[in-house]
C-alpha positions as CSV (number, residue, x, y, z in Angstrom):
1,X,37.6,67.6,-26.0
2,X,39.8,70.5,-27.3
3,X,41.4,68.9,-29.4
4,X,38.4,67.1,-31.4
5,X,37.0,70.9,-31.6
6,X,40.0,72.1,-32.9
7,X,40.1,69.5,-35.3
8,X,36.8,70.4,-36.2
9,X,37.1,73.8,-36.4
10,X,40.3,73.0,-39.1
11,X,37.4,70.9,-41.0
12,X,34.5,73.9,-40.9
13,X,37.5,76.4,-41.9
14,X,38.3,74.2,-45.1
15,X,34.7,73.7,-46.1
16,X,33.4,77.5,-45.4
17,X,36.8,78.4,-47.9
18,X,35.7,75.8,-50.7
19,X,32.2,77.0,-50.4
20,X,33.2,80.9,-50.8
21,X,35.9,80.2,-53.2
22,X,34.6,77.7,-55.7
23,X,31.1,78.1,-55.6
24,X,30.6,82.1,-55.7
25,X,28.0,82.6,-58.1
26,X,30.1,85.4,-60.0
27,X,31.9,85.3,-63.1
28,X,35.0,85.6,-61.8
29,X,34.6,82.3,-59.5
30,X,37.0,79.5,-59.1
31,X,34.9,76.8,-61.2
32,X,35.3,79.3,-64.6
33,X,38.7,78.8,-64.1
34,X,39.9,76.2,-66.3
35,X,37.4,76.4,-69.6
36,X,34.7,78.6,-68.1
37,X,31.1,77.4,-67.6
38,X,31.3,77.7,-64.4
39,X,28.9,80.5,-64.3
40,X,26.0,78.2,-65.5
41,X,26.8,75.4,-63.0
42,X,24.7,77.0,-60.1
43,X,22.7,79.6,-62.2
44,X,19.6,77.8,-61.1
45,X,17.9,80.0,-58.1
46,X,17.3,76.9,-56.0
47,X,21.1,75.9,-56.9
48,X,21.8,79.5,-55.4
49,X,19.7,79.6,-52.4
50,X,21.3,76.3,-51.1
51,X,24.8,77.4,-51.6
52,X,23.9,80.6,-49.6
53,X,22.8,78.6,-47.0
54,X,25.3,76.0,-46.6
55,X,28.1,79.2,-46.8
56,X,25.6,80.6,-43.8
57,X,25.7,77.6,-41.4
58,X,29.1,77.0,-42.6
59,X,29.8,80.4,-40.8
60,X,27.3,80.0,-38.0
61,X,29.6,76.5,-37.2
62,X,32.7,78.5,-37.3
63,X,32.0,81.0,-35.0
64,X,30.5,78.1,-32.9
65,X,33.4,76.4,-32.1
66,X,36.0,79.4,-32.2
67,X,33.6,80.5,-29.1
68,X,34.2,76.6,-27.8
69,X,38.3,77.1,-28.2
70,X,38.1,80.4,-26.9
71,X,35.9,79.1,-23.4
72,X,38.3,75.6,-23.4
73,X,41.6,77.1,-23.2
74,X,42.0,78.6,-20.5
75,X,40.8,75.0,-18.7
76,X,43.9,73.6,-21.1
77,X,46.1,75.9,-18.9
78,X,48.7,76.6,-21.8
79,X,52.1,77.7,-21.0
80,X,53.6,80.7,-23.1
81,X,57.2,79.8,-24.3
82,X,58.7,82.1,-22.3
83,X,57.4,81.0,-18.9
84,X,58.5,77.8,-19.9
85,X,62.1,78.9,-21.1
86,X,62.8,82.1,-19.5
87,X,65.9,84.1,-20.6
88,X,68.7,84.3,-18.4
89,X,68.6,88.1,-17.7
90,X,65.2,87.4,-16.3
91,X,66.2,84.8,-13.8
92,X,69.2,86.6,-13.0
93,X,67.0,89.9,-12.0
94,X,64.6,87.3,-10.0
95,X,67.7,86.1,-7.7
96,X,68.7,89.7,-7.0
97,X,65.3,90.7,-6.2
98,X,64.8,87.3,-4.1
99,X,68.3,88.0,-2.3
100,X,67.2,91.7,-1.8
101,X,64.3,90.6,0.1
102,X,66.1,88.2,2.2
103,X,66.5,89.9,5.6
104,X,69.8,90.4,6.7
105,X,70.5,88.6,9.8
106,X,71.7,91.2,12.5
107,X,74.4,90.0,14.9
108,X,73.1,89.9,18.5
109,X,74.8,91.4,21.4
């Protein structure tokens, strides 16, 4: 499950950067880029409206499933690296505080 949203949530991040990129309505956008025109390509308002909409539920997806990743992983129970591999200093410092905690035995009389 986590990783079909996370491979969805690659997908929505790739689309939602196409749709800001390439199909701003500026002059400046990505589609005027090799030979210009690319301002008259969506200059229609309905042409407009739909790419606003589509860059809104584009978004709305987005924070969808990075709210999904963000509620799965902990279930996922990810290890850091360094609990996995910790340094020897550290498990050097965890044997002397594990031997200093060790009673001593006391000799009997």
């Amino acid at each position: 499950m986590y990783t079909f949203i996370m491979i969805l949530h690659i997908i929505i991040c790739l689309i939602l950067i196409i749709s800001i990129l390439v199909f701003q309505t500026s002059k400046g956008s990505a589609l005027s880029m090799f030979g210009g025109g690319g301002e008259n390509l969506f200059s229609a308002p309905s042409a407009t409206g739909f790419i606003k909409k589509f860059t809104a539920w584009t978004a709305l997806a987005f924070a969808v499933t990075s709210i999904m990743l963000t509620v799965l992983a902990p279930q996922t129970r990810f290890k850091s690296v360094v609990q996995e591999n910790p340094l020897p200093i550290q498990t050097q410092q965890a044997q002397q505080q594990a031997d200093t905690k060790t009673p001593v035995p006391q000799p009997s009389k």
